[in-house]
Structure formats: C-alpha cells, structure tokens
C-alpha positions as CSV (number, residue, x, y, z in Angstrom):
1,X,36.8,-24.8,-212.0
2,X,34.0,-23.8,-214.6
3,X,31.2,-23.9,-211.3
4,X,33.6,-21.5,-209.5
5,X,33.4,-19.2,-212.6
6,X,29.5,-19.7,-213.0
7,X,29.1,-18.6,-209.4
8,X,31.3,-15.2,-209.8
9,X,29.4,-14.6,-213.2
10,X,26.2,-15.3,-211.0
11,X,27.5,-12.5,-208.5
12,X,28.5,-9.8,-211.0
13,X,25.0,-10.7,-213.3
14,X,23.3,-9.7,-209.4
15,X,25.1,-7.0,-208.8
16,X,24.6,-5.2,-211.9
17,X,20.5,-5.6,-211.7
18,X,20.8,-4.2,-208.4
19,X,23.1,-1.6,-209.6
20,X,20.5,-1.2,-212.3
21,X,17.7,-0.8,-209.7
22,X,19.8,2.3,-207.9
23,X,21.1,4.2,-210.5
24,X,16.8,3.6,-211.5
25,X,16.2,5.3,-208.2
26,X,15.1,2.2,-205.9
27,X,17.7,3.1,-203.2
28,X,16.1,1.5,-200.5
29,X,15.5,-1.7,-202.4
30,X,18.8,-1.7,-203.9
31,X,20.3,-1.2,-200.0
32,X,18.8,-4.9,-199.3
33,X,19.4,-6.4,-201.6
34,X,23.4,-5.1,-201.1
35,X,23.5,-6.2,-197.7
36,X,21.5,-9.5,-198.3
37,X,24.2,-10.3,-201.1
38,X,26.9,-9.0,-199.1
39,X,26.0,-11.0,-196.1
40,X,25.9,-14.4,-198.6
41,X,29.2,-13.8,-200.2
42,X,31.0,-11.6,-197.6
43,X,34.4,-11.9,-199.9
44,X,32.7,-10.3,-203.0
45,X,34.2,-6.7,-202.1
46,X,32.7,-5.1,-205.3
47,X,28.9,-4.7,-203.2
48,X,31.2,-2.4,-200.5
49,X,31.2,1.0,-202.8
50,X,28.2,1.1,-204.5
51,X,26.5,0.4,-201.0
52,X,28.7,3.1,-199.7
53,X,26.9,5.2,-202.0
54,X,23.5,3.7,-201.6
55,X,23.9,4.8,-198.0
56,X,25.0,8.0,-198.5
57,X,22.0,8.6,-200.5
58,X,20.0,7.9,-197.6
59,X,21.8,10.1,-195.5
60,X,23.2,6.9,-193.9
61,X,26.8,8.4,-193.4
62,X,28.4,6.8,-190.7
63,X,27.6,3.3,-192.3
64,X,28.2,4.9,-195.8
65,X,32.2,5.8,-194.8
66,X,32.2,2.0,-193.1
67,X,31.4,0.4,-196.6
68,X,33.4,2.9,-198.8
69,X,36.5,2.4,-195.8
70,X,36.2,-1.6,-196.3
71,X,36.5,-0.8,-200.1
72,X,39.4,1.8,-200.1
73,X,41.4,-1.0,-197.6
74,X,41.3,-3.2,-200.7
75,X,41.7,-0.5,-203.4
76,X,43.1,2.5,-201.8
77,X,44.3,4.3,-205.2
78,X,40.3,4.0,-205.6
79,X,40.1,8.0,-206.2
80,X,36.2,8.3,-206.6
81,X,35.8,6.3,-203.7
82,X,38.3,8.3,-201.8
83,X,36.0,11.4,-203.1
84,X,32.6,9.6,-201.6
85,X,34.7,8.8,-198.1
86,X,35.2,12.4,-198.1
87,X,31.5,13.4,-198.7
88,X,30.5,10.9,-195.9
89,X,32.3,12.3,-192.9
C-alpha cells in the first residue's frame, strides 16, 4: 500500500513541475511532457485540463476541447473547465 501512495505522490510531484514550467511560459515543453506522462499513466486524469489549456495556448483547439471533454466526463460540475471547453470550440 505505501508503494501505491509513493507512486501517486510521484505523479502529482511531476505534474506540478510541469505545471510549474507552463504557468513559467514553456508551453511547448510542458505539452510533452503532458502527453509523455499521460501516455505512462493514462488513469491519472488530473494531466487532461491543464493540457487542455496547454493546447489552447497553442492554438491547438480541436485537441484542446478533446482533453478538457475527457476531463469534464469525469468532473462535469468542473465550471472553469466548462469555461475553457467553451473558449476552445
């Protein structure tokens, strides 16, 4: 039980550097590395937003709503998310 709780703390510790790394204005870097952690823990549904608005960013709006859509399936009283969906389509 404690390696299962290591392993999520290891996911949120990543996530927040790369979250780090956007808000810092690496958008592009922060994009791979929320698809390359995505794609090694495709269960960890907290990457799908802030890739949403990674994408968006980029001007990457069709795959922007796709992430922010996965997110709001799992969350949909999510109203900031609901708010980026809407400035995506």
């Amino acid at each position: 039980m404690g390696q299962k709780v290591d392993i999520q703390q290891q996911l949120v510790n990543e996530l927040n550097d790369i979250k780090t790394a956007h808000l810092a204005g690496q958008v592009e870097e922060a994009i791979k590395r929320y698809e390359m952690l995505l794609m090694a823990h495709p269960n960890f549904a907290s990457i799908l937003h802030p890739l949403g608005i990674a994408y968006q960013q980029m001007g990457q709006h069709a795959k922007a709503a796709d992430a922010i859509s996965q997110w709001l399936s799992l969350f949909p009283d999510d109203y900031d998310a609901l708010i980026n969906l809407s400035n995506s389509l």
